[in-house]
N, C-alpha and C positions, 0 to 999 in steps of 0.2 A: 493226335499230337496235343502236347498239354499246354497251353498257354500259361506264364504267372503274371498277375496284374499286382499292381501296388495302391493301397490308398492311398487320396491325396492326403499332402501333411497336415496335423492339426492347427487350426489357428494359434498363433501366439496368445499367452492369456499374461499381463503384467500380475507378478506378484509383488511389486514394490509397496511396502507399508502405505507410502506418501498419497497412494491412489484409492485412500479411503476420506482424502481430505478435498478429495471432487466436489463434493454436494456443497460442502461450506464454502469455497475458493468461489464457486459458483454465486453463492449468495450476499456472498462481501463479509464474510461473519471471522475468518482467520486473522488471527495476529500477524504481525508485519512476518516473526520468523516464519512461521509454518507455509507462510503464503510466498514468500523468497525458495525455502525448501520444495516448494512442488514446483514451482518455477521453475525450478533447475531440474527436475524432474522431466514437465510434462514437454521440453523444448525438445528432450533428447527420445523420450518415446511418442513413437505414433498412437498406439492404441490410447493414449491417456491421454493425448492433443486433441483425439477425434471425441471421445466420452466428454471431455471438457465442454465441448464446442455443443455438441447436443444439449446439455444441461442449461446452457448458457443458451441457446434458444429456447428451450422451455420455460426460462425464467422469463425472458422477455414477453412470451406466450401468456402465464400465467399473469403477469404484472398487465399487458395490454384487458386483459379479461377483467381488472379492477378484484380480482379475490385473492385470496390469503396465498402466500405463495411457498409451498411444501414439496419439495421433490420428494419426498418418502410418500405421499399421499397421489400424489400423480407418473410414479414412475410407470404405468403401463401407457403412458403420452411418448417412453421415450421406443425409438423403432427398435425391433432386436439384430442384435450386433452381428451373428450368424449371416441374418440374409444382405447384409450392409458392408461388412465389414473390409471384403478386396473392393469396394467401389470407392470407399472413403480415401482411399490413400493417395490420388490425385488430390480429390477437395483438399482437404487436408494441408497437403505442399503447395495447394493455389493460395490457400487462406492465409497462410504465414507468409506466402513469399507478398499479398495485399499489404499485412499489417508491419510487413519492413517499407514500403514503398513508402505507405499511410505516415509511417513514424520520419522516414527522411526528408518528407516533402511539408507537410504540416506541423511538425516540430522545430521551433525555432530552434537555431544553432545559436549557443553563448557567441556575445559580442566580446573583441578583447578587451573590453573595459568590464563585463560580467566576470571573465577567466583572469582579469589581474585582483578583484575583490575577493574571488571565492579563495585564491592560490595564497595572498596576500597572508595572511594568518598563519598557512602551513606554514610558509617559509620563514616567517618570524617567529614563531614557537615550536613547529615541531609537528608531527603525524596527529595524535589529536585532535586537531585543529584542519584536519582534511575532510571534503564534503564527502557525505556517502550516496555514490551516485542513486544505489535502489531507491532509496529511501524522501532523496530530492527530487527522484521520476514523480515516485507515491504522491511526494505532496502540490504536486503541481496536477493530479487528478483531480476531476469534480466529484462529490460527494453526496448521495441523496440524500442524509439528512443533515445537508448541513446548516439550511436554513432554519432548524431546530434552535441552536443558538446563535450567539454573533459574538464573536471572541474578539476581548478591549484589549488584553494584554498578557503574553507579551509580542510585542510583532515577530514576525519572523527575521531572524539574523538579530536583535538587537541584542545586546550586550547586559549578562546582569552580575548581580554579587549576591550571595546569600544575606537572606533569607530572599529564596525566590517568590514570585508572586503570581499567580494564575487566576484571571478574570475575565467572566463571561455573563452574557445577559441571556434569559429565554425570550420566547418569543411572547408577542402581546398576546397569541393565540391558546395559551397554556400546552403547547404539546410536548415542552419540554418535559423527558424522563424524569423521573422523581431520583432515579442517583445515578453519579458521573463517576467513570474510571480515569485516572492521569495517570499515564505511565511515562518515566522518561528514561532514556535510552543513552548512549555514548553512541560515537560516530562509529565506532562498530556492532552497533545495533544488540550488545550486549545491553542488560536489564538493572537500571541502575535503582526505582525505587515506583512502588505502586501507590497510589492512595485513592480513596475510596470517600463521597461523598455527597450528600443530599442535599449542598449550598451550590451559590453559585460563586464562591471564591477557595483556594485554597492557598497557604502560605507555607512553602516547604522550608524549616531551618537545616538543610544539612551542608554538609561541607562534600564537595566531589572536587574531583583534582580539574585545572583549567583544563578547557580544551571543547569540542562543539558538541553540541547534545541535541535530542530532538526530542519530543512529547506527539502524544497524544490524546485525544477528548473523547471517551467512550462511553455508549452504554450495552446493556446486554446484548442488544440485538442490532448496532451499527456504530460506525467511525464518524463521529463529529466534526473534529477537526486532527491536522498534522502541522507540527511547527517544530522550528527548529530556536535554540540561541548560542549564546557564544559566553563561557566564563576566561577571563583574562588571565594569566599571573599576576599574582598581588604586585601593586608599584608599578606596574608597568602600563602606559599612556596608550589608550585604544586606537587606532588607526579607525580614521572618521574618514569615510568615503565620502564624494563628492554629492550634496543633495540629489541631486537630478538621476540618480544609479539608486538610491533608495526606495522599497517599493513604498505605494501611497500612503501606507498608515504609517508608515516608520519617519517620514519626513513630517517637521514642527512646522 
């Protein structure tokens, strides 16, 4: 009598482009988009939530060891996926369901005097002038090199008019990079102008329509600073929140 047996099915393998940007997202090296794009990505697959989380210990690996830190040079550190891969899919659902607990408990919730300053804007001018939550996540992260510079101006939320003005000190220690990327964005994280530069000031004359914008401080190989400011319509009197709501640097 003939028995038929069936093999088991083959593992899922993601072919989504987005999961070639593992290694970087691991290393803090993506642009705000590409790093939003895998985001939305790796929430909704498992196989790309679990490869993240490995890299992301390897780097901590390799950074506790004090040596140069290369995922292309130490991938045979990472386990293979074959002998791991039905095991991972608890951890997996444990770790994420940690880093919601992590974010509702440790994450301070806006005060309603936070949520009348940010809203404040919208509703006197219009959508432009609304916060982008990713983006206000991002800049409330700590930054490894951020102690690289110390950025004088412009605060964040303050108010400016063209010709904008971008200023930063290095450190006494000289580790500051020899050249700085400023990119600044619209509150939808569309790409409004880059520049490129080996000073420690830059002064942008262009004209952008009102409404909230955000920057950032780069060099090749990490993120300095994220900030945001606010351009007004011409004529029209700024709504000056109360000192004590202003963060440290931004009150006189």
């Amino acid at each position: 009598m003939k028995t038929s047996s069936t093999s088991p099915a083959a593992p899922r393998h993601c072919n989504d482009p987005r999961r070639a940007l593992l290694d970087d997202y691991a290393l803090g090296k993506l642009s705000p988009e590409k790093m939003e794009a895998l985001e939305a990505h790796y929430f909704s697959c498992d196989e790309c939530l679990r490869d993240l989380q490995l890299r992301e210990r390897l780097v901590r690996y390799l950074r506790d060891q004090n040596g140069e830190i290369s995922l292309a040079a130490h991938v045979y550190l990472l386990p293979r996926p074959g002998r791991i891969r039905t095991r991972l899919y608890g951890a997996a659902a444990a770790a994420l369901l940690i880093l919601t607990l992590l974010r509702a408990f440790l994450v301070p919730l806006p005060s309603p005097r936070d949520h009348e300053l940010r809203s404040d804007y919208q509703q006197q001018y219009g959508p432009a002038f609304a916060a982008n939550p990713a983006f206000e996540a991002r800049m409330k992260q700590s930054l490894r090199s951020a102690g690289t510079v110390a950025v004088q101006s412009p605060a964040n939320g303050a108010i400016l008019s063209p010709p904008f003005h971008f200023r930063w000190s290095r450190d006494s220690a000289g580790n500051a990079p020899e050249v700085f990327t400023l990119t600044i964005f619209n509150n939808r994280l569309e790409l409004i102008r880059t520049y490129i530069t080996p000073g420690d000031v830059i002064s942008c004359p262009i004209e952008i329509p009102p409404g909230r914008y955000y920057w950032t401080l780069e060099t090749p190989y990490a993120t300095l600073h994220r900030g945001s400011f606010l351009v007004l319509p011409s004529g029209r009197v700024p709504y000056l929140p109360r000192p004590e709501a202003l963060p440290p640097e931004a009150r006189l």
